[in-house]
C-alpha positions as CSV (number, residue, x, y, z in Angstrom):
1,X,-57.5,-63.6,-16.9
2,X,-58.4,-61.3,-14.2
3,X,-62.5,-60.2,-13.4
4,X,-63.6,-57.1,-14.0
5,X,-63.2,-54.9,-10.8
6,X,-66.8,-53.5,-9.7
7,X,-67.2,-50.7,-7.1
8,X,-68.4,-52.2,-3.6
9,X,-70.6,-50.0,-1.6
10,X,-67.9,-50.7,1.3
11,X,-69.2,-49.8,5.7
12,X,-65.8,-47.7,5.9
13,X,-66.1,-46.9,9.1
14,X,-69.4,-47.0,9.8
15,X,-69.9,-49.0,12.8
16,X,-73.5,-48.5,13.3
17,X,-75.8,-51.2,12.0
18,X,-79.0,-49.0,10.9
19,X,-76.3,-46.9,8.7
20,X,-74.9,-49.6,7.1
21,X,-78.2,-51.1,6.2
22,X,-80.0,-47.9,5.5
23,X,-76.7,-46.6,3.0
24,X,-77.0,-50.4,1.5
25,X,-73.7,-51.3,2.2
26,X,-72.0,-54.4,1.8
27,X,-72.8,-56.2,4.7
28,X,-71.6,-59.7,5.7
29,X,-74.5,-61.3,7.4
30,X,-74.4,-61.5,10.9
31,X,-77.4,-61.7,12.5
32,X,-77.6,-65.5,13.0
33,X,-75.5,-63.7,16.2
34,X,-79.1,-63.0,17.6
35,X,-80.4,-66.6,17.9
36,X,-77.2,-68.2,19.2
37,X,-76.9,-65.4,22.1
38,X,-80.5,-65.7,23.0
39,X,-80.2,-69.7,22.7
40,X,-78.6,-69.5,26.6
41,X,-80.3,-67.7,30.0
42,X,-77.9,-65.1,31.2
43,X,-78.4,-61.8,33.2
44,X,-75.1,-60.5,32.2
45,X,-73.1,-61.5,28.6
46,X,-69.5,-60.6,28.7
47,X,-68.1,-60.7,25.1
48,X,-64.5,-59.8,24.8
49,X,-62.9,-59.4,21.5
50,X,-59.5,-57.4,20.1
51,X,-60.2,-53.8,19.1
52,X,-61.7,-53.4,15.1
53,X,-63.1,-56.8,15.5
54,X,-67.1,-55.9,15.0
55,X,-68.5,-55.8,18.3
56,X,-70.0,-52.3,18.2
57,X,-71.4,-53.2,14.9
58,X,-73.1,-56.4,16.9
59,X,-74.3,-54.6,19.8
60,X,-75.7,-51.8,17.4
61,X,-77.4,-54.6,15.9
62,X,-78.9,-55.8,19.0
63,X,-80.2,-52.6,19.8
64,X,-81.9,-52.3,16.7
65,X,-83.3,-56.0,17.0
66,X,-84.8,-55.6,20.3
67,X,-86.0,-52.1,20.7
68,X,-89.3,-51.5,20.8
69,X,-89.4,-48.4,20.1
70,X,-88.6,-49.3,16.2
71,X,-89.8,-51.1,13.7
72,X,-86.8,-52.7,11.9
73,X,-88.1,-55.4,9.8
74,X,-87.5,-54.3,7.0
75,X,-84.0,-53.4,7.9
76,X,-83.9,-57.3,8.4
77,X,-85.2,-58.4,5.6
78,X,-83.3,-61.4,3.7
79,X,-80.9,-61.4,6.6
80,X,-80.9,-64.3,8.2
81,X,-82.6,-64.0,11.5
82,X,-85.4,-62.8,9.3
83,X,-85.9,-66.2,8.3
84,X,-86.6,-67.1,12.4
85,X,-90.3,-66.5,12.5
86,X,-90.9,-67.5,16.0
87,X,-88.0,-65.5,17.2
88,X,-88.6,-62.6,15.7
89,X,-92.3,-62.3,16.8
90,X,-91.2,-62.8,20.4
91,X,-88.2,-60.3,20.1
92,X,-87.7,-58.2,17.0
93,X,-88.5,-54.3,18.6
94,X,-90.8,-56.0,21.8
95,X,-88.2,-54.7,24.5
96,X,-87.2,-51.5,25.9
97,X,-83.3,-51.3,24.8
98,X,-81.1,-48.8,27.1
99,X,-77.9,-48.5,25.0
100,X,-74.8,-47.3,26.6
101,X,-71.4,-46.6,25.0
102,X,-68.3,-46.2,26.8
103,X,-65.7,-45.7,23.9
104,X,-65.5,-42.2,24.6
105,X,-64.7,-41.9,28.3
106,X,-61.2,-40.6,27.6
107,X,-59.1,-38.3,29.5
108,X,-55.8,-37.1,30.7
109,X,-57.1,-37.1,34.4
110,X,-59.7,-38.3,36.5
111,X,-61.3,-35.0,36.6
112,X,-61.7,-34.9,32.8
113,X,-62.8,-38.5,32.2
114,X,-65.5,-38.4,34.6
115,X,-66.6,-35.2,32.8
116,X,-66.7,-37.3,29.7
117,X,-68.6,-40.1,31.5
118,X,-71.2,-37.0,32.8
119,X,-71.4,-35.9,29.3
120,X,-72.3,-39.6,28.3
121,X,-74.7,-40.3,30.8
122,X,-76.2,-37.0,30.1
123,X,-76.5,-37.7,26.1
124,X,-78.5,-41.3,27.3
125,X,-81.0,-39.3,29.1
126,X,-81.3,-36.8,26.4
127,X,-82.4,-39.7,23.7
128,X,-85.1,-41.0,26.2
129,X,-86.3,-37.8,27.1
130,X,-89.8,-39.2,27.0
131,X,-89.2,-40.8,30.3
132,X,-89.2,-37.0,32.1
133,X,-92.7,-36.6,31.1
134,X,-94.1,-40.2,31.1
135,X,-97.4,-40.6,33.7
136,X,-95.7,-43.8,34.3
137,X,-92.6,-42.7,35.9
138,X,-91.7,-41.7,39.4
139,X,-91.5,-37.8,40.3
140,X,-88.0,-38.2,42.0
141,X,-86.6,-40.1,39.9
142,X,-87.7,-37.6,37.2
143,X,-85.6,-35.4,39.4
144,X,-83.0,-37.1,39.4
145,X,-83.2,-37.7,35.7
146,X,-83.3,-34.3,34.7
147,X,-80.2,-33.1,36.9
148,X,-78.5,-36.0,35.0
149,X,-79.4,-34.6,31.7
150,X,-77.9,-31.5,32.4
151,X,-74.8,-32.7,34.2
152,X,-75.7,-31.4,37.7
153,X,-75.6,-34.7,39.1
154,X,-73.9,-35.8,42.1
155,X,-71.6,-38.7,42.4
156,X,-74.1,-41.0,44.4
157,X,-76.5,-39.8,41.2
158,X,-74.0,-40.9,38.8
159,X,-73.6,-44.3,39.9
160,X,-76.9,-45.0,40.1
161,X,-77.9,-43.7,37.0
162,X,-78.7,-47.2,34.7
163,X,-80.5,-48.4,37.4
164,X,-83.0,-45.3,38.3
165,X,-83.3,-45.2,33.8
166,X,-84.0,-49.3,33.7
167,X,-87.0,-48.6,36.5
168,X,-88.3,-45.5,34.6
169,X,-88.2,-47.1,31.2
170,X,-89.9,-50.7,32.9
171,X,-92.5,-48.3,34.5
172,X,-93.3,-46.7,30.9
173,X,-93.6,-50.1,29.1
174,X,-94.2,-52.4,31.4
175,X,-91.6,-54.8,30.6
176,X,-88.1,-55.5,31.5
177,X,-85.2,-53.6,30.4
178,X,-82.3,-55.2,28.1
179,X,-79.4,-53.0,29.0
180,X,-76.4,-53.1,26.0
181,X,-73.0,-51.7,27.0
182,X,-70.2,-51.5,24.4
183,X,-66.4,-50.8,25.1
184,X,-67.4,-51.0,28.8
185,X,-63.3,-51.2,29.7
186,X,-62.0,-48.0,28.1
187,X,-62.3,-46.1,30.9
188,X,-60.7,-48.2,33.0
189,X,-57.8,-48.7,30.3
190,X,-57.3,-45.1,29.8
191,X,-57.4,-44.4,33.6
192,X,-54.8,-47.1,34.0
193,X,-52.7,-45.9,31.2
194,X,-53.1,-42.0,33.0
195,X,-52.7,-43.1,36.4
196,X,-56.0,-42.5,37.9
197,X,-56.8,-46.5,38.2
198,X,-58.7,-46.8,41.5
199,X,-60.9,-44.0,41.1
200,X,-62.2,-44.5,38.0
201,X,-62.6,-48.4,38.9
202,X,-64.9,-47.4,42.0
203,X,-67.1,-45.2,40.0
204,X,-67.5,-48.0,37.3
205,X,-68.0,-50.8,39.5
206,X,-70.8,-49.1,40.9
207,X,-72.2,-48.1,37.9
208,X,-72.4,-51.5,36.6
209,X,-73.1,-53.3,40.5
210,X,-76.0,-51.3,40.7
211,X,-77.6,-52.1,37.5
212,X,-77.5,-55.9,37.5
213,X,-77.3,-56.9,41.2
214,X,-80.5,-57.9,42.0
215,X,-82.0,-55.8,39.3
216,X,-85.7,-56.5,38.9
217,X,-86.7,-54.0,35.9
218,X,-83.3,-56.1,34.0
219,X,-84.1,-58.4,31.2
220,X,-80.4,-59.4,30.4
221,X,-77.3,-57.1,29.4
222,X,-75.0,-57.7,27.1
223,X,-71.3,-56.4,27.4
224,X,-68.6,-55.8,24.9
225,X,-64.7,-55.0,25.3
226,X,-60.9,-56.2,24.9
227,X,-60.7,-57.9,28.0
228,X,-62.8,-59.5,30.6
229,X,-61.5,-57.7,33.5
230,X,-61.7,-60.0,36.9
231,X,-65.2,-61.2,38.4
232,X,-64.7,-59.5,41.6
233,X,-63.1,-56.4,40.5
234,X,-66.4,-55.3,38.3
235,X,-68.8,-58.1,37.7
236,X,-69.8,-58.8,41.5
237,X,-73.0,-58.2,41.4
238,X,-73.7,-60.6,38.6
239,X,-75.5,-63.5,39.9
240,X,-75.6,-65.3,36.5
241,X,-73.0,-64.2,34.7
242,X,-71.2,-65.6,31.6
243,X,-68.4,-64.7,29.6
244,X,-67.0,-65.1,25.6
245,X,-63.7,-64.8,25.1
246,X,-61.7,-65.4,21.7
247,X,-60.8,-69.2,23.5
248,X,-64.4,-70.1,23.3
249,X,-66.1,-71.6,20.4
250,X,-69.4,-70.5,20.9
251,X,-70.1,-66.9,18.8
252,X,-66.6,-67.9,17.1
253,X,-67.6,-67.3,13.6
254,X,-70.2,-63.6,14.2
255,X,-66.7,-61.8,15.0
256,X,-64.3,-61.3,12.0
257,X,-64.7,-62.3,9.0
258,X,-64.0,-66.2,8.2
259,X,-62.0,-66.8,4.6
260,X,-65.2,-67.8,2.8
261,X,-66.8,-64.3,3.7
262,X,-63.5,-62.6,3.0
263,X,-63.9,-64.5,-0.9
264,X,-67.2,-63.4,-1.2
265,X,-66.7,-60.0,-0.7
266,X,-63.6,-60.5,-3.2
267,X,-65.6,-62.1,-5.8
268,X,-68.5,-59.1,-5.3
269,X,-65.4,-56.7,-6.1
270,X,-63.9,-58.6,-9.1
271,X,-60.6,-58.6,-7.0
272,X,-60.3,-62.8,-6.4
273,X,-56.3,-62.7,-7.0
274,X,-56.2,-60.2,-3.8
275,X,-56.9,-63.1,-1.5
276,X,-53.7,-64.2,-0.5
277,X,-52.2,-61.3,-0.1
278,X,-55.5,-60.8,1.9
279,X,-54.6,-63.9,3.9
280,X,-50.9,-63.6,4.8
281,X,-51.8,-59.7,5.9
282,X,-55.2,-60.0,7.8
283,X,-55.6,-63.6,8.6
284,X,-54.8,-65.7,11.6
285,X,-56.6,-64.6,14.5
286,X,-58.4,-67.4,16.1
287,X,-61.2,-67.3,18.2
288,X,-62.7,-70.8,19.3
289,X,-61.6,-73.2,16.4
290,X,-62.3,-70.6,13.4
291,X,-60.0,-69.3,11.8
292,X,-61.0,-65.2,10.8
293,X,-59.5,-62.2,9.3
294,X,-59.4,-58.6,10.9
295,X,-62.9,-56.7,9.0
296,X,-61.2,-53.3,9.7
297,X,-58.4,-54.5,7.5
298,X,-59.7,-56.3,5.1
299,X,-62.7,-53.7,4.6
300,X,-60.0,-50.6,4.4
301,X,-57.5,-52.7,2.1
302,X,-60.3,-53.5,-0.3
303,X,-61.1,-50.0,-0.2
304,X,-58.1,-49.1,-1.7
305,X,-57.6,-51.9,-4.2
306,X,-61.2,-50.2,-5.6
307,X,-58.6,-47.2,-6.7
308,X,-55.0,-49.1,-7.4
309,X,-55.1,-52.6,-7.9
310,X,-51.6,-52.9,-7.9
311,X,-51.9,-51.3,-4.1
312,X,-49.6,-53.4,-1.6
313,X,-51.0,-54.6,1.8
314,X,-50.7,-52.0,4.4
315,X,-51.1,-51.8,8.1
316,X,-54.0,-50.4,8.8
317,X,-53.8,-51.2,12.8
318,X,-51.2,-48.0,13.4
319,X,-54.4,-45.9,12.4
320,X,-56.4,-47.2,15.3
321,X,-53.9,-47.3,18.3
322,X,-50.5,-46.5,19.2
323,X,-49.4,-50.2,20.0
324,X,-47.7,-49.3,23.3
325,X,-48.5,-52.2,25.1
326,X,-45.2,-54.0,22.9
327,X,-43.1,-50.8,23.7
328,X,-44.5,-51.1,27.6
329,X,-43.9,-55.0,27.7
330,X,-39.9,-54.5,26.0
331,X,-39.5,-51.7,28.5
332,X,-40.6,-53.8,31.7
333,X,-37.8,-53.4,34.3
334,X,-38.5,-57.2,35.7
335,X,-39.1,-58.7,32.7
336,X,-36.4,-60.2,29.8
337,X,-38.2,-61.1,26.4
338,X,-35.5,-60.9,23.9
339,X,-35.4,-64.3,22.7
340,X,-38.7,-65.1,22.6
341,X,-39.5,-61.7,20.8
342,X,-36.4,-63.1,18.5
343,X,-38.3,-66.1,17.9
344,X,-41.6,-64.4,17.2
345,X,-40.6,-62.5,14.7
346,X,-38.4,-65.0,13.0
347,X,-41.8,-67.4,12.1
348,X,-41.8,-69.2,15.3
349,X,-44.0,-70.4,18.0
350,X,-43.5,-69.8,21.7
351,X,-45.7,-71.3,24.6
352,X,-46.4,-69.6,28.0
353,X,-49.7,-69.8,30.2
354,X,-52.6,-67.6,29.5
355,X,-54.7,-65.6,32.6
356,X,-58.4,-64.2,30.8
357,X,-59.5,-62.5,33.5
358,X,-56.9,-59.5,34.8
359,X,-57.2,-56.1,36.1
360,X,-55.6,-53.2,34.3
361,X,-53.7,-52.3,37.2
362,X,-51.7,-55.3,37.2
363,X,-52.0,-56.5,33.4
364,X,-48.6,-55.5,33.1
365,X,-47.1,-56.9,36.8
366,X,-45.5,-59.8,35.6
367,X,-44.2,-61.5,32.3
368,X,-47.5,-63.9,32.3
369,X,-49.6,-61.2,32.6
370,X,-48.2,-59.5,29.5
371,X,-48.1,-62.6,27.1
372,X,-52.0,-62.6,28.1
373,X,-52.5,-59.3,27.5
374,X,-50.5,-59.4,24.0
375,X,-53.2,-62.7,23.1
376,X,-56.3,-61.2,24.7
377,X,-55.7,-58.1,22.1
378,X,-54.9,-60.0,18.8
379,X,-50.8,-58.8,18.6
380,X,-50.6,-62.6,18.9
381,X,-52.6,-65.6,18.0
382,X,-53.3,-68.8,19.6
383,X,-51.4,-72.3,17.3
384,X,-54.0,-75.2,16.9
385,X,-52.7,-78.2,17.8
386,X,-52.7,-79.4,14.9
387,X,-50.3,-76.5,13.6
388,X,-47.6,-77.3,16.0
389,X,-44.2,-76.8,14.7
390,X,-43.0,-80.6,13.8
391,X,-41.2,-81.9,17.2
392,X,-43.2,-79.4,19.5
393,X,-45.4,-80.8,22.4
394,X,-47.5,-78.7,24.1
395,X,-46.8,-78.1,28.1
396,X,-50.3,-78.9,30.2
397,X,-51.2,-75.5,31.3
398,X,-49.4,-73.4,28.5
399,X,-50.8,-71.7,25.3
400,X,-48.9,-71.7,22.3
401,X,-48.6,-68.5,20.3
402,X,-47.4,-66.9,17.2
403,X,-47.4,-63.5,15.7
404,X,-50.7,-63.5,14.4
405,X,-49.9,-62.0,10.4
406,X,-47.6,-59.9,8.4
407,X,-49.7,-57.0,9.4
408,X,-48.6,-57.4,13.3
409,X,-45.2,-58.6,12.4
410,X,-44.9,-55.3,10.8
411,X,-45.8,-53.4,14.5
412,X,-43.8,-55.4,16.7
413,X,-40.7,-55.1,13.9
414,X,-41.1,-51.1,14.0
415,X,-41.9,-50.7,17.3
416,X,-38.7,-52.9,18.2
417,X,-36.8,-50.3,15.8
418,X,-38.1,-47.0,17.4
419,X,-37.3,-48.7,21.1
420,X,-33.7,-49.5,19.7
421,X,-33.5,-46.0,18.4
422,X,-34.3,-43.8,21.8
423,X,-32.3,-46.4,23.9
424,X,-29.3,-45.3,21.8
425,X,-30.4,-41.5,21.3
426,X,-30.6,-41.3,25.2
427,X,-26.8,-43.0,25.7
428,X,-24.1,-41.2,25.6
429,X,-22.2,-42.8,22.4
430,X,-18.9,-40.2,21.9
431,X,-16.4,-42.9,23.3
432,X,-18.0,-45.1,20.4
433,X,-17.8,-42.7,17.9
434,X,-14.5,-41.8,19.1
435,X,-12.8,-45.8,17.8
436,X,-15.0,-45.3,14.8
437,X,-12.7,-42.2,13.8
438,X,-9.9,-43.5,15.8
439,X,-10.1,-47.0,13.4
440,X,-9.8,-48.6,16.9
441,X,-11.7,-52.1,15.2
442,X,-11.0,-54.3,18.1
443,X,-13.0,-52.0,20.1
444,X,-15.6,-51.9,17.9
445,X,-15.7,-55.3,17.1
446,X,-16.5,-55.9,20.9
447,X,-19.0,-52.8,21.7
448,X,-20.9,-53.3,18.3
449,X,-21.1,-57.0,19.6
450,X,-22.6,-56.1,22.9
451,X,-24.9,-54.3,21.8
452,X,-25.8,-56.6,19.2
453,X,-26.8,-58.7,22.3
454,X,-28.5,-56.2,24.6
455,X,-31.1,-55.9,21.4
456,X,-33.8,-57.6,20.0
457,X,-33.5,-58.9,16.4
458,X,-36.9,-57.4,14.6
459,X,-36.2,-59.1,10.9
460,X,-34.5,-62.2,10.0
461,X,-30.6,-62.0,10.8
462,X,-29.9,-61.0,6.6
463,X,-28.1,-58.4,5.0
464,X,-30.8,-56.2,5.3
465,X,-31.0,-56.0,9.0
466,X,-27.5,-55.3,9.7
467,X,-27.8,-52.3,7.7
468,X,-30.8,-51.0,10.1
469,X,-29.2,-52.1,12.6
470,X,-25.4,-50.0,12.2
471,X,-27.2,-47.0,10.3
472,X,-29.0,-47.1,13.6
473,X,-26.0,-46.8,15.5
474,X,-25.3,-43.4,14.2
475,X,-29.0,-41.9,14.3
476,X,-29.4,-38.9,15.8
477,X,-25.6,-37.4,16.8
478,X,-25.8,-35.1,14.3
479,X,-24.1,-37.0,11.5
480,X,-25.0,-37.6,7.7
481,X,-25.9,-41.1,7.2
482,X,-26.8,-42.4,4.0
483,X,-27.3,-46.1,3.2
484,X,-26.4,-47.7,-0.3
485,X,-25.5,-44.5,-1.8
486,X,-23.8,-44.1,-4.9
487,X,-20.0,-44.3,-4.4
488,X,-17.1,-44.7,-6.8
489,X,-18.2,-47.3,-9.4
490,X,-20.9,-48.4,-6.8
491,X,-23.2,-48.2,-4.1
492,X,-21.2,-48.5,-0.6
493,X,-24.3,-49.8,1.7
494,X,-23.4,-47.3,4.5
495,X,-21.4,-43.9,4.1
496,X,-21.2,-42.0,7.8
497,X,-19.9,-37.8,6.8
498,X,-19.1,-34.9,9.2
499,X,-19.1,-32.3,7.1
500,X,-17.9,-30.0,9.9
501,X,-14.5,-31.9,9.7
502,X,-14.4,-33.3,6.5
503,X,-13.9,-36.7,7.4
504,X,-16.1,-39.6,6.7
505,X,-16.3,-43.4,7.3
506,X,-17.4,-46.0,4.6
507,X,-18.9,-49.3,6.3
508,X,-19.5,-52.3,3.9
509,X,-22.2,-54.6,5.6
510,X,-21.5,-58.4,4.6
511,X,-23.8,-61.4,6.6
512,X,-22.4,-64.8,7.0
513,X,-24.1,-68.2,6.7
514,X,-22.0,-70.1,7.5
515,X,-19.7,-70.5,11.2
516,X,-16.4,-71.1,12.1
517,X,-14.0,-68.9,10.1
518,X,-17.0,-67.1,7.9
519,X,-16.5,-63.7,9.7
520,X,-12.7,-63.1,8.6
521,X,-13.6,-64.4,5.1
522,X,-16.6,-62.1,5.1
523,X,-14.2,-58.9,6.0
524,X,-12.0,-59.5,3.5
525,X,-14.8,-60.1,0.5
526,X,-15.7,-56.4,1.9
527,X,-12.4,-54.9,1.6
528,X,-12.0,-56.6,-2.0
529,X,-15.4,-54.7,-2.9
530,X,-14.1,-51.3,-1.4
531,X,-11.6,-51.6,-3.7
532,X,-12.9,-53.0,-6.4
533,X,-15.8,-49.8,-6.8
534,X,-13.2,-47.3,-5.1
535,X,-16.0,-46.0,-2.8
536,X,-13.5,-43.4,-1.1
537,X,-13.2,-41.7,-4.5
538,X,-16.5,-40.0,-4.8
539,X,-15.5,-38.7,-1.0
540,X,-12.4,-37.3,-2.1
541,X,-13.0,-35.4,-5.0
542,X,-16.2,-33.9,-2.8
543,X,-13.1,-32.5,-0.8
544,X,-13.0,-34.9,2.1
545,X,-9.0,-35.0,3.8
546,X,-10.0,-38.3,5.8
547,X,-11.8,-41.7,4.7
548,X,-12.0,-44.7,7.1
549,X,-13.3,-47.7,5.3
550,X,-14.2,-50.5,7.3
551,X,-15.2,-54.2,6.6
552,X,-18.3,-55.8,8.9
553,X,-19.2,-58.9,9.0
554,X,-22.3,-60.4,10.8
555,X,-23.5,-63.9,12.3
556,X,-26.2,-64.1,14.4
557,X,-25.3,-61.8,17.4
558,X,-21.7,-61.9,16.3
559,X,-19.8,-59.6,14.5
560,X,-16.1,-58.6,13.1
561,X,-15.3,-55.2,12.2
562,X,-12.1,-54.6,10.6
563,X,-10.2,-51.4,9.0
564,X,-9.7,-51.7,5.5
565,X,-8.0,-48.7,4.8
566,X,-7.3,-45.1,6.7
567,X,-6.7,-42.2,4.0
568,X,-6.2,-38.8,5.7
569,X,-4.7,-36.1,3.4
């Protein structure tokens, strides 16, 4: 018997932590996040987490925790940092928070990024506009401060903007500064994505070198993004810093959400019977030794079960980013990933040595670096030891890695597909066309192979996939292609028609499991089928003069072609 569905107050897309518990939404407690970070002495934090994973939601919380110029208990009240009396006497809103988010430095060019970045910086100065007036605070700096705030700046300015607003705010308190960056590597990914790299790197490097090298107004920062970019390319000036990646266990359980928060928040929803749908879409990630699920997911597909309950996992991830990095890693000119993409997306586990700390201008320089990148952003997932495939040791050195769920399967499948599709679109396929009208099958037998070859296998070698994969061989040169259409006394899986010429080609698809000798058996099951449901008969009486009908038959990479039958009136 199933529970009766109740509406959940759901944080869809709110990634701010005051909204969330000002709104009183659904909120999976969190906060023990607060005691474990401040459990260790740092001056800078690094935590580094895949994209939709929480971490502006934490940082938002931080900000909230500390600042003091709030009074947030009762926006903590029953959490469970709440329950930390000591702590929160010494903490909750006793520190001056600057609060700094880089998610929105975006742009085509340098020129229009660093405008964003001016636009940022100029918004920070606007919410502590107190500072410009404080008795406190230094008259040039409060220059400075105001030609920030209206984007006059120069670039000098610019980069020493967090530290001139750390010594104003420590001047107006009276106490240090905790500084809180979030998506601190966007810029740096955009530039590298728009070719404007170094520049953007040098203006970020000494934004951040500035504000933590020997920083006396700093408390502590903490820093949030997808990857920990290398030491000495940004954090040089960082005498005691430490990172968190998703390899460390510390923090492993306040990102994501683990399976008995993801049952909760069934239970509260009267949707229990979701969960393993829930777990074969959204699970699998691992950071430390925990195993979590992806919140954005889970959150948005809960969302919709509210409405249908009969709704079918989707992929929510598309919505958030366009996944090139699988596109860009196929595409490498020096790098060959076939099989192991093969064996990803067939269920299986590959191993290969995992860098943390890159640059963006060389995270996709070599094969490693790509397989890192690919783990460091949750596309896959590192295999517990204990989750080895049976026979499988694991190489000293090397990281063993799986797709991470259906979800991502679903990504790396498509975008495999649309890669397949614009490498043929961009060939020059009339010869090929030509032995499909010809009925030259011996030629087709050994193009179709090669190609078969030069791909990359996105589903399990079945039935299915072969029909993708010849439809696919006709997509885009202008013909009609229809798959499993109704012809004859049947459906003929794929029907190829010029109407220009009035000629068409029927292709019956058949998959063999077996080896030796399967392929010629297979052809001939085809042509009994062809004429067993007359497929050509519905093409004839809609006044086609000429109907090739061909047999394929499919093994792994290997393939036979053969012509059943030619009719030309």
């Amino acid at each position: 018997m199933q529970s009766r569905m109740t509406n959940v107050n759901l944080p869809y897309g709110i990634d701010r932590f005051a909204k969330v518990r000002n709104s009183n939404c659904y909120y999976i407690d969190k906060t023990g996040f607060i005691r474990e970070l401040l459990s260790e002495t740092f001056e800078v934090n690094l935590l580094t987490r895949p994209r939709r994973f929480g971490k502006t939601l934490a940082i938002s919380m931080l900000a909230e925790f500390f600042d003091i110029r709030k009074n947030s208990g009762k926006m903590f009240e029953g959490l469970e940092i709440s329950k930390d009396d000591n702590l929160c006497a010494e903490w909750m809103n006793q520190w001056p928070v600057l609060f700094l988010t880089l998610k929105d430095v975006d742009g085509r060019s340098f020129t229009s990024a660093y405008d964003l970045l001016r636009l940022t910086v100029s918004s920070l100065c606007i919410e502590h506009a107190y500072l410009e007036e404080s008795p406190y605070t230094d008259e040039a700096d409060k220059k400075i401060f105001l030609r920030l705030k209206e984007r006059k700046a120069d670039a000098a300015e610019m980069k020493g903007a967090l530290t001139m607003l750390t010594r104003m705010m420590k001047a107006h308190y009276g106490k240090d500064v905790i500084l809180l960056i979030d998506e601190y590597d966007v810029p740096l990914a955009k530039a590298s994505d728009n070719g404007y790299y170094d520049e953007m790197l040098e203006v970020i490097r000494s934004l951040f070198d500035m504000s933590w090298k020997s920083n006396p107004f700093l408390k502590f920062a903490v820093v949030t993004g997808c990857l920990r970019i290398a030491k000495e390319s940004i954090f040089t000036g960082a005498n005691n810093f430490i990172s968190n990646s998703i390899s460390d266990k510390k923090y492993q359980k306040y990102f994501g959400f683990t399976e008995s928060e993801v049952c909760a928040l069934l239970q509260a929803a009267g949707l229990e019977d979701a969960l393993s749908d829930m777990k074969q879409w959204y699970d699998g990630y691992v950071f430390g030794e925990e195993e979590v699920y992806c919140p954005w997911d889970v959150i948005n597909h809960v969302r919709v079960l509210m409405t249908d309950r009969k709704a079918r996992p989707g992929n929510y991830w598309l919505d958030t980013s366009h996944n090139n990095i699988i596109k860009r890693f196929i595409e490498h000119p020096h790098v060959s990933v076939n099989a192991k993409f093969e064996t990803l997306l067939a269920g299986g586990v590959i191993q290969e040595p995992i860098r943390e700390d890159l640059t963006y201008d060389v995270a996709h320089s070599t094969e490693s670096n790509l397989w890192s990148i690919l783990y460091l952003t949750g596309y896959l997932t590192r295999v517990l030891p204990e989750k080895l495939p049976e026979g499988m040791e694991l190489i000293e050195g090397n990281t063993a890695l799986r797709i991470t769920n259906e979800e991502v399967k679903t990504v790396f499948g498509d975008t495999v597909k649309r890669w397949f599709e614009e490498k043929l679109g961009a060939s020059d396929r009339s010869e090929f066309f030509r032995a499909w009208w010809n009925g030259d099958a011996e030629k087709l037998t050994q193009e179709v192979t090669d190609i078969l070859f030069g791909t990359i296998s996105y589903f399990d070698y079945k039935e299915d996939f072969y029909h993708a994969f010849v439809a696919g061989l006709f997509s885009g040169a202008g013909y009609d292609v229809r798959t499993n259409s109704e012809q004859g006394t049947g459906r003929a899986d794929i029907v190829i028609r010029e109407l220009g010429r009035r000629r068409a080609i029927v292709i019956e698809i058949k998959w063999s499991g077996e080896k030796d000798g399967s392929l010629e058996k297979k052809c001939a099951e085809a042509f009994a089928q062809i004429e067993k449901r007359q497929y050509r008969k519905n093409l004839l009486l809609e006044g086609y003069t000429t109907v090739l009908c061909y047999g394929a038959a499919f093994l792994g990479k290997m393939c036979r072609i053969k012509l059943a039958e030619k009719y030309s009136i």
